[in-house]
N, C-alpha and C positions, 0 to 999 in steps of 0.2 A: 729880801730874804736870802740866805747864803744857800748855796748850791752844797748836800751835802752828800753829792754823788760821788766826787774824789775821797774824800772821807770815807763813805761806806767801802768802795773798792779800796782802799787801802786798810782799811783794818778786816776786811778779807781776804790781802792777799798774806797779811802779817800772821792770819790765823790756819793758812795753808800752809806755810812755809813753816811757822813751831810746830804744828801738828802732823806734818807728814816728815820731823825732825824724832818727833817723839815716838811712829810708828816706825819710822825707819828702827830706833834704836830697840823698841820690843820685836821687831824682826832678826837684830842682830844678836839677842837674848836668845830666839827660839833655834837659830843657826849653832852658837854655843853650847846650851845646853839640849839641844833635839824634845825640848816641851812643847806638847800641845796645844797646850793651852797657853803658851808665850807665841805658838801662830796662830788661832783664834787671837788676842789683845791685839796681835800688829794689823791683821786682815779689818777687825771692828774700829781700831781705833782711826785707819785707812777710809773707812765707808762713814763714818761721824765724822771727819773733815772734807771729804768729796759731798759730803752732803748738805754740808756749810755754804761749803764755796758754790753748789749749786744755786742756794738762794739768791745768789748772784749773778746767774744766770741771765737775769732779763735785764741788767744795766750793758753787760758785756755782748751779749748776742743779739740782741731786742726780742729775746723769745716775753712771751705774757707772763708778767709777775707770779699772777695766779699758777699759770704751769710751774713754773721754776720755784716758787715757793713750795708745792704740792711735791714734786720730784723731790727736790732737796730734803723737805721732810720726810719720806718715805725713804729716801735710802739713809738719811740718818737714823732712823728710826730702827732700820734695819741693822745696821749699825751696833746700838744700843742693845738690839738681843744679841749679835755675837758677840759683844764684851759681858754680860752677866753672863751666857755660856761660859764665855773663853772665864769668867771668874768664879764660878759657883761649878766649877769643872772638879770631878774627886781626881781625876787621872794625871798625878803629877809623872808617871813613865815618859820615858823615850819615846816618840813616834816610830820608831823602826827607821827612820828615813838615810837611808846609804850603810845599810850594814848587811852584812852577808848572813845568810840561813845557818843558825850554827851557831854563829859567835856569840860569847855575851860580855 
């Protein structure tokens, strides 16, 4: 039988490195434009690839499948609510974030 433990950790590590590509760049949206809800997407889209790459967890640490599965799913999951926030959000404003009292 082939060992498809290289395999699983490589299209783990493939699925960290596009998806913390993809949050970097809804990070770089929320910097641009100061939406809130473009840092909710980058923060969710963040916690649904950490929480990927946790299920892999127990190949790379030797922590118990069971944990590393359970964790991963839980912060993925958590994940998954701050992206329907960050998308089902009415509040396209500014976040305020680096402006003086006053200005508009």
């Amino acid at each position: 039988m082939v060992d498809l433990v290289p395999f699983v950790l490589l299209a783990k590590a493939v699925t960290l490195a596009l998806g913390l590509v993809v949050a970097h760049l809804g990070y770089r949206a929320y910097r641009r434009t100061d939406l809130a809800a473009l840092r909710s997407l980058a923060v969710a889209l963040t916690l649904v690839v950490f929480g990927v790459a946790l299920g892999a967890a127990d190949m790379l640490l030797g922590i118990d499948a069971e944990v590393a599965g359970f964790v991963g799913s839980i912060v993925t999951a958590i994940g998954f609510v701050v992206l329907v926030h960050a998308l089902y959000t009415d509040d396209l404003t500014p976040s305020g974030r680096g402006r003086n009292p006053g200005e508009n």
